[in-house]
KEKE-3310 file (N, C-alpha, C; in steps of 0.2 Angstrom, whole numbers, plus 5000, padded with zeros to 4 digits):
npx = (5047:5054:5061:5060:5049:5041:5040:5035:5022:5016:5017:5009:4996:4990:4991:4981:4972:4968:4969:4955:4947:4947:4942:4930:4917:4913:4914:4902:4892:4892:4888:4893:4900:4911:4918:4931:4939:4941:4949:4961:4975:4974:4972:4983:4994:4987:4989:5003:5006:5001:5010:5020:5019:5019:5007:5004:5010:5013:5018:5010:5001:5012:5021:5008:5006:5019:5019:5008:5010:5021:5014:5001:5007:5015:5003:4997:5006:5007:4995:4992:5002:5000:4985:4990:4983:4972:4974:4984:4983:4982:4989:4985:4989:4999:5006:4999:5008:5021:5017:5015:5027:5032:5026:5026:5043:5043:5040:5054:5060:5051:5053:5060:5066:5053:5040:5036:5024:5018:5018:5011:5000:4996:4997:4983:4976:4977:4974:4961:4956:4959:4950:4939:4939:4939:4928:4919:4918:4924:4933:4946:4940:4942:4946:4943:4933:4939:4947:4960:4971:4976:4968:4974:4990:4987:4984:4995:5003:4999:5002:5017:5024:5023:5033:5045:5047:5047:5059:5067:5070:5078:5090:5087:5088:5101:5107:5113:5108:5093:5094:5098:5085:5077:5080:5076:5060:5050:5043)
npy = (4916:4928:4944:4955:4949:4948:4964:4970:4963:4967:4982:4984:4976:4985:4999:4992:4992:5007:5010:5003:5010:5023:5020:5011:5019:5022:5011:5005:5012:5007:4994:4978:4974:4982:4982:4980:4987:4999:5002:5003:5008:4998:4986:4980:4983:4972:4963:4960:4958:4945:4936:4939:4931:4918:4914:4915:4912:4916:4920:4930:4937:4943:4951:4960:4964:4971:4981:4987:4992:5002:5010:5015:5022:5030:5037:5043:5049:5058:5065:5069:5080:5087:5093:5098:5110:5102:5089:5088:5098:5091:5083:5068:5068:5069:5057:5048:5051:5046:5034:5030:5032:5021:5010:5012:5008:4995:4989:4985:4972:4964:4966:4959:4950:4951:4943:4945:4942:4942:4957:4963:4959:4964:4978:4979:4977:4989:4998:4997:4996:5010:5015:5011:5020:5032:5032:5026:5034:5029:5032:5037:5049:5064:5082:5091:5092:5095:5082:5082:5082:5073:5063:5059:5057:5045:5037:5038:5030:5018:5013:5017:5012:4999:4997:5001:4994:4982:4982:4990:4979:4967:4976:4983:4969:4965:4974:4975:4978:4975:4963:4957:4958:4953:4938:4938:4938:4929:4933)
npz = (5089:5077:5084:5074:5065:5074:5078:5066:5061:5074:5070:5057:5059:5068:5061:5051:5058:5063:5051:5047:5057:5051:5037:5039:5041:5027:5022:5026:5019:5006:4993:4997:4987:4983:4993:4993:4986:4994:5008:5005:5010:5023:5017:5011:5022:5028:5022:5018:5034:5033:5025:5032:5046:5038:5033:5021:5004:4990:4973:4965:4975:4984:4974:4970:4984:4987:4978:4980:4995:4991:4983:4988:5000:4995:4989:5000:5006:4995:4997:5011:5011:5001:5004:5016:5025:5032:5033:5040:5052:5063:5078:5074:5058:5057:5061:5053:5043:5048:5050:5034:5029:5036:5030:5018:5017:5019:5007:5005:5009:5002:4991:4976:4962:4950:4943:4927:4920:4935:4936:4923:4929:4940:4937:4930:4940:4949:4939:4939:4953:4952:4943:4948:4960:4955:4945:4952:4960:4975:4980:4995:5005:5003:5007:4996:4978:4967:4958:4950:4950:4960:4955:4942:4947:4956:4944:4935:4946:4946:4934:4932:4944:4944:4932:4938:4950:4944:4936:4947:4957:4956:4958:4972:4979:4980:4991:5005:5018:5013:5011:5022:5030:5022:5023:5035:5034:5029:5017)
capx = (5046:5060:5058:5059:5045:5034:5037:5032:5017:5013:5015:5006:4989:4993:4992:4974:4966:4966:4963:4949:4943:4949:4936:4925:4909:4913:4911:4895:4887:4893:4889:4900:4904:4916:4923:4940:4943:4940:4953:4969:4982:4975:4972:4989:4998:4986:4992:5010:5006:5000:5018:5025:5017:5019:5002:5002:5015:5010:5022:5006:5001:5019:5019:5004:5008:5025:5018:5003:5012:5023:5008:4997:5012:5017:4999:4993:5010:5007:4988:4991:5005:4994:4981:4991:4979:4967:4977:4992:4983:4980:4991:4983:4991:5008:5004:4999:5012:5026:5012:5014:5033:5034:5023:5031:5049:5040:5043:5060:5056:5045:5055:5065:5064:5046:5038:5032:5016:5013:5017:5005:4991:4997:4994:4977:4973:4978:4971:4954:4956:4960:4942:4932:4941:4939:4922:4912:4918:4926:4942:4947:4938:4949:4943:4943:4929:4943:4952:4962:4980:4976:4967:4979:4995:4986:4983:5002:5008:4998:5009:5023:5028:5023:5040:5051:5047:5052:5067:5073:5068:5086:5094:5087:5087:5107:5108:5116:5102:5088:5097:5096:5078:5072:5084:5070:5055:5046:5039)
capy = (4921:4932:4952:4958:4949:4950:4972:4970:4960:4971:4986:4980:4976:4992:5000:4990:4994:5012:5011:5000:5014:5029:5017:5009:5021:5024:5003:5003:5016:5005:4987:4975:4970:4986:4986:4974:4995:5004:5003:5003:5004:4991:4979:4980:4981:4967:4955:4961:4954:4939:4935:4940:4925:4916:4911:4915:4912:4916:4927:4933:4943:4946:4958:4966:4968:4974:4987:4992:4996:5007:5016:5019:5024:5039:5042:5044:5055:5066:5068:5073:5088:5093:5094:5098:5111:5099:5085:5091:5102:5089:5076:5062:5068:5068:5048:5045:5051:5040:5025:5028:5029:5013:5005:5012:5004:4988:4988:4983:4968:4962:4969:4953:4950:4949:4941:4949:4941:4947:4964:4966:4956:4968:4983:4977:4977:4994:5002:4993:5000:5018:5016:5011:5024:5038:5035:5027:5038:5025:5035:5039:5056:5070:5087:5093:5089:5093:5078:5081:5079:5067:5056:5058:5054:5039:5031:5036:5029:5012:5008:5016:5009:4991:4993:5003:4987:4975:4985:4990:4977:4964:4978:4982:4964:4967:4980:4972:4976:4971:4954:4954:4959:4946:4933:4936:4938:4923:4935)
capz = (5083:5078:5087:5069:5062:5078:5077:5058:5063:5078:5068:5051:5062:5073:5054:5048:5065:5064:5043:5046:5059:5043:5031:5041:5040:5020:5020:5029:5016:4999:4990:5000:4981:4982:5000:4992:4982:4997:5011:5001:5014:5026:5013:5009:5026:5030:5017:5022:5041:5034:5023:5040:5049:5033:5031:5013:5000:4981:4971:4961:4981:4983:4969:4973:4990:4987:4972:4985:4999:4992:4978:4994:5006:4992:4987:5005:5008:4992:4998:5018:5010:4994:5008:5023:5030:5035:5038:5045:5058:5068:5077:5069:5054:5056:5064:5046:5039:5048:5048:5030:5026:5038:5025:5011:5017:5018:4999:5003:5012:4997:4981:4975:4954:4951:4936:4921:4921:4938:4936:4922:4931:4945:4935:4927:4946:4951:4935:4940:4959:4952:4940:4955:4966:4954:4942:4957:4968:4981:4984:5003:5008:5003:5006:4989:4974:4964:4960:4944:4950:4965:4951:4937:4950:4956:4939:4933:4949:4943:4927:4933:4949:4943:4928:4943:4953:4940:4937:4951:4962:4959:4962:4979:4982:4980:4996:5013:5025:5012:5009:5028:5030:5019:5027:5042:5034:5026:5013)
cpx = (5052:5057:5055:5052:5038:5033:5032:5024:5015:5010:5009:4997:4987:4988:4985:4971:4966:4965:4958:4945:4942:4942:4930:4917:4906:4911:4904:4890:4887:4891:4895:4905:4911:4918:4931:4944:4944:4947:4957:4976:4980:4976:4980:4996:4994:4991:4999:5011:5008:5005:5023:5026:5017:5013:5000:5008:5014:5012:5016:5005:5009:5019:5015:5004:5012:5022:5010:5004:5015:5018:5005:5002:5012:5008:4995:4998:5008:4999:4989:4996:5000:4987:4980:4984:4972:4970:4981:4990:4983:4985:4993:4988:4997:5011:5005:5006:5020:5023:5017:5022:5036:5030:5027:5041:5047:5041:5049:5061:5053:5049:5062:5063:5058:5044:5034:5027:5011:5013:5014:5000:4990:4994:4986:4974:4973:4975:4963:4952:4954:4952:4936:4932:4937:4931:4916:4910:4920:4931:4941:4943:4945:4944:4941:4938:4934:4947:4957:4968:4980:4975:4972:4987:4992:4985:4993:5006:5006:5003:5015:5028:5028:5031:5045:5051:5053:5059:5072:5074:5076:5088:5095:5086:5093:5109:5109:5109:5097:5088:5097:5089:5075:5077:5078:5063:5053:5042:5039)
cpy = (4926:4938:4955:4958:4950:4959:4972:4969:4964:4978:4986:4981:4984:4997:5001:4992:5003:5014:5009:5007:5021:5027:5015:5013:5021:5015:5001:5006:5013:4997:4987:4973:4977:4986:4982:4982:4997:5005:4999:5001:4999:4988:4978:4979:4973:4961:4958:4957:4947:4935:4934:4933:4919:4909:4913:4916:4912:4923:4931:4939:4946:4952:4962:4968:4971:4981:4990:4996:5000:5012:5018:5022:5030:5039:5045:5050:5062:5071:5073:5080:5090:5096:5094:5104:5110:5093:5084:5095:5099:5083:5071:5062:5066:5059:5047:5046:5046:5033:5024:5029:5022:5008:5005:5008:4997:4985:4984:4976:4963:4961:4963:4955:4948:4949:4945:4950:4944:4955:4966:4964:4965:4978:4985:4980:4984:4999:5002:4996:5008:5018:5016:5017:5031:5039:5030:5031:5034:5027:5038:5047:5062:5078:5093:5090:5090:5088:5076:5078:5074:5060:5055:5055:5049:5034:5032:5030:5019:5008:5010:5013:5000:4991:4996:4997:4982:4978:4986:4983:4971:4967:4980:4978:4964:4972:4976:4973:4974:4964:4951:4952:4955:4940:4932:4936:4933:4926:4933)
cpz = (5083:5080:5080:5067:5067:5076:5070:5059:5065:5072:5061:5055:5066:5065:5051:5052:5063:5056:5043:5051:5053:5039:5035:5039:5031:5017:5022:5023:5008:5000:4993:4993:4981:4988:4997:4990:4989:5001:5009:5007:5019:5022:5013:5014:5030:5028:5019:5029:5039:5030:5029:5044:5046:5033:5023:5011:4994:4980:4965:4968:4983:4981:4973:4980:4989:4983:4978:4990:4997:4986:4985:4997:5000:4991:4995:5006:5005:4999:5007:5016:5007:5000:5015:5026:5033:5036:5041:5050:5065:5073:5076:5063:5052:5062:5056:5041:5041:5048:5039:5026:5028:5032:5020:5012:5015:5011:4999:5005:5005:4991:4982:4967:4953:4944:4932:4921:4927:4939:4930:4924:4937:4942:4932:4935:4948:4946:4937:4949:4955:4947:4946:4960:4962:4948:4946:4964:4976:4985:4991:5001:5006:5003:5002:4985:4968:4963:4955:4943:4955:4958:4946:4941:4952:4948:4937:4937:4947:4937:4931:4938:4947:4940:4934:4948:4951:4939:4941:4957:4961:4961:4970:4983:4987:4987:5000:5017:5020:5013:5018:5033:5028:5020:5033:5042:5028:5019:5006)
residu = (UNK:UNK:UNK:UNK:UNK:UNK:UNK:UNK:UNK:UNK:UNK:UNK:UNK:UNK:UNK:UNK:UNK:UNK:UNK:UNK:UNK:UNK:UNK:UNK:UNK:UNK:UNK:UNK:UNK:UNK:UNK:UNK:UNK:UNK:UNK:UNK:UNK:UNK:UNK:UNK:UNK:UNK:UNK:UNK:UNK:UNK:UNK:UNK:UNK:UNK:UNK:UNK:UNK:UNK:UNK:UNK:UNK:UNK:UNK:UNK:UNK:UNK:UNK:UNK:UNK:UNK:UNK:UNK:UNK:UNK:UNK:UNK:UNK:UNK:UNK:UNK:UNK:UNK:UNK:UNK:UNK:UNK:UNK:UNK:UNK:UNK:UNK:UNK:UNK:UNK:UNK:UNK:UNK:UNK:UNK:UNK:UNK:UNK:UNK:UNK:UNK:UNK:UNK:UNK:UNK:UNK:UNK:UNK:UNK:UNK:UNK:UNK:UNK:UNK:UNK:UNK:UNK:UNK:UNK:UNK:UNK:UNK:UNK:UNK:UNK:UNK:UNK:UNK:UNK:UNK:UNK:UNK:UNK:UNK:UNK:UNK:UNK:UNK:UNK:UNK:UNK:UNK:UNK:UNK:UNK:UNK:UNK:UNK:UNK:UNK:UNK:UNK:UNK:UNK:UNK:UNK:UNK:UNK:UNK:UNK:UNK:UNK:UNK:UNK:UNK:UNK:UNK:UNK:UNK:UNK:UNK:UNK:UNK:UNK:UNK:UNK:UNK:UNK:UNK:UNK:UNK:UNK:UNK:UNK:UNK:UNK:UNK)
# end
């Protein structure tokens, strides 16, 4: 196995394991019908591992992997600033935040030309997370009851990151190290 794709791997599981620890009690205490909303960035560095390993090949998860990594990576980043004095005081915190630029590169890795159809199934999906998350109350723990700007920046970032994808994603196919990057990864 190439070094690259095993760090990926390591890291990626590395990643799920201490998000499934972050969610874990919040999925014990809900209908298993809703734990698929709940822990966002695993899910999403999971399905990234398993690309890695190339156990899954379907340009419909592609997308949404690609478009989930990088929506949870910034909205995990805005949340630990907008709410550094509780997540930032601790050195967990500032863990989470290169966890979550690492995931958000992972974008590059993924963003090739992505189909129309699935970038709006893609946003259908993220609109439909951001409703469970925010009118059943699924969203990660934040410690605020105010959630007007957290909420409102997760649904814009639902449309808008899917057309900045399809947009931009030939071009950052076109970049030397990407073109390299996805030369070793089966994704």
């Amino acid at each position: 196995m190439n070094p690259v794709i095993a760090i990926l791997i390591l890291a990626n599981l590395f990643g799920f394991g201490i998000g499934m620890l972050f969610y874990w009690q919040q999925m014990l205490s809900v209908n298993p019908v809703f734990w698929i909303f709940i822990p966002d960035c695993p899910l999403y560095v999971a399905l990234a591992a398993l690309f890695y390993l190339g156990w899954v090949k379907n340009d419909l998860l592609r997308t949404i992997t690609a478009i989930g990594l990088v929506k949870y990576a910034l909205w995990t980043e805005f949340a630990l600033f907008y709410y550094s004095g509780y997540f930032l005081t601790v050195p967990f915190g500032w863990l989470l935040v290169f966890e979550h630029i690492g995931m958000g590169l992972q974008f590059l890795v993924f963003s090739r030309a992505f189909d129309k159809r699935w970038i709006a199934v893609s946003i259908g999906w993220f609109l439909l997370n951001d409703f469970v998350d925010y009118f059943f109350g699924m969203h990660p723990f934040l410690p605020s009851s105010n959630l007007r700007v957290i909420s409102a920046l997760t649904v814009a970032s639902s449309v808008v990151l899917p057309f900045a994808a399809y947009y931009l994603g030939p071009k950052i196919q076109k970049i030397g190290l990407v073109q390299a990057l996805q030369k070793l990864v089966p994704a």
